[in-house]
N, C-alpha and C positions, 0 to 999 in steps of 0.2 A: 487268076490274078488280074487287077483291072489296074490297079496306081498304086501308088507309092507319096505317103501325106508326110513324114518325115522319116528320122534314121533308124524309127524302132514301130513305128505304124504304118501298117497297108491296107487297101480297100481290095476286096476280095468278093468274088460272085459264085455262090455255092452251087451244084448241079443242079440245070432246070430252075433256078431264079432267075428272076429282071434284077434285080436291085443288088446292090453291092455294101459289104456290113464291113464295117472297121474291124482289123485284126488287131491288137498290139502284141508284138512277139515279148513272149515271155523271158524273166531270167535277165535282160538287159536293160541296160540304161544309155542311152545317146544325147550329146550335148541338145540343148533346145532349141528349136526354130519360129514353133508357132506357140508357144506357152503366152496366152495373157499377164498381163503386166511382166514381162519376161522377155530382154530381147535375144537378142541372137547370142548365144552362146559360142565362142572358140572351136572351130570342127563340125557345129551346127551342118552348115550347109553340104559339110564333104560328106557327111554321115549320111544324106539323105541321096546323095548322089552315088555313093556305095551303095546304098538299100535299092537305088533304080538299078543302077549298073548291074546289082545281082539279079532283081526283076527280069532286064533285060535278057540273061542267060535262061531264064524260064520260058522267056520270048520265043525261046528257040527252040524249044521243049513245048511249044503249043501254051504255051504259059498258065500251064497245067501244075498246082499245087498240092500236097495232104496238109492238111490243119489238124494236130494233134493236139488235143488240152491236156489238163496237168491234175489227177486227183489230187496232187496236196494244195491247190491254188484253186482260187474262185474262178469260176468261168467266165466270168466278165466283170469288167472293172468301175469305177463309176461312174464313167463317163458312157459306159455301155459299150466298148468295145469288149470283143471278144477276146481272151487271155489266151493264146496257143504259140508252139512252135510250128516252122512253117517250112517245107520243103518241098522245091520244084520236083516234082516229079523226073527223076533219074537223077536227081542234082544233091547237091550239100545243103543241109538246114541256115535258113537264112541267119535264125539269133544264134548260132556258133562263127558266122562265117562274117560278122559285122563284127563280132569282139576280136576275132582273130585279124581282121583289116584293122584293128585299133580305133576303129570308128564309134565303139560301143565297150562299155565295160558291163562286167558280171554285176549283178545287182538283185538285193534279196528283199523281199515286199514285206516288211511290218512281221521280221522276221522269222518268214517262212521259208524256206531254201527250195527252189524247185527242184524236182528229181535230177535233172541233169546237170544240176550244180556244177558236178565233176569238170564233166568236158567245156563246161562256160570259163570255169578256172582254168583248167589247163589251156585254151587258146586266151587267156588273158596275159598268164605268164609269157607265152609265145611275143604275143605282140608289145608288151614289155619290151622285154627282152629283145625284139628286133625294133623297137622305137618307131614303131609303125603306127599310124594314124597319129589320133591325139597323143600317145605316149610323144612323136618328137612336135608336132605341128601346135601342142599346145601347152607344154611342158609336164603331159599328164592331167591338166587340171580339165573334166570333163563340164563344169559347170562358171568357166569363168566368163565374162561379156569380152566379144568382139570390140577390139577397139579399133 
């Protein structure tokens, strides 16, 4: 893992490369930070701070990840980041563990459902349900502008 670019993309350096390739974790959607003509979105910023904050625990773990892609999803999106789920090594999958902080909701791409659907929904209802992240900090609303 090298950084963290907002609450649902990281930059990643795959063994034995220099260079570092955009991930976007799969399966979620986090309010928006850097989106063009698009400003800060409600939760924007915690989202991204959640995403490092869990980084951070890979930190500690040599900040060593697996990147798994999705056969029912493309493997890179148009922007050319790479589509994957992402887990530190010994640790919890980062796109389960941002919707579960409420920092990110389930989200399904041009109506394909990724395989793990399940567990993105059930930590959605969780963090619902405990009013955690955007569910209380923004009334739930994942795309409204910072005022």
């Amino acid at each position: 893992m090298v950084s963290v670019t907002d609450g649902d993309t990281l930059r990643v350096r795959l063994s034995g490369d220099r260079a570092s390739i955009p991930v976007r974790l799969l399966g979620i959607d986090t309010p928006e930070t850097r989106r063009p003509r698009t400003g800060v979105e409600c939760g924007g910023r915690e989202a991204s701070a959640s995403l490092k904050q869990l980084a951070l625990n890979a930190h500690a773990r040599g900040r060593r990840v697996s990147i798994t892609s999705d056969p029912t999803q493309d493997r890179v999106d148009r922007y050319g980041r790479l589509l994957a789920y992402v887990r530190p090594v010994g640790g919890r999958e980062l796109n389960v563990m941002q919707v579960r902080r409420g920092w990110a909701e389930h989200y399904v791409f041009a109506g394909r459902p990724v395989a793990r659907a399940g567990a993105l929904q059930r930590a959605e209802r969780a963090a619902r349900r405990g009013r955690r992240g955007v569910w209380s900090h923004c009334g739930g609303d994942f795309h409204q502008a910072v005022r």
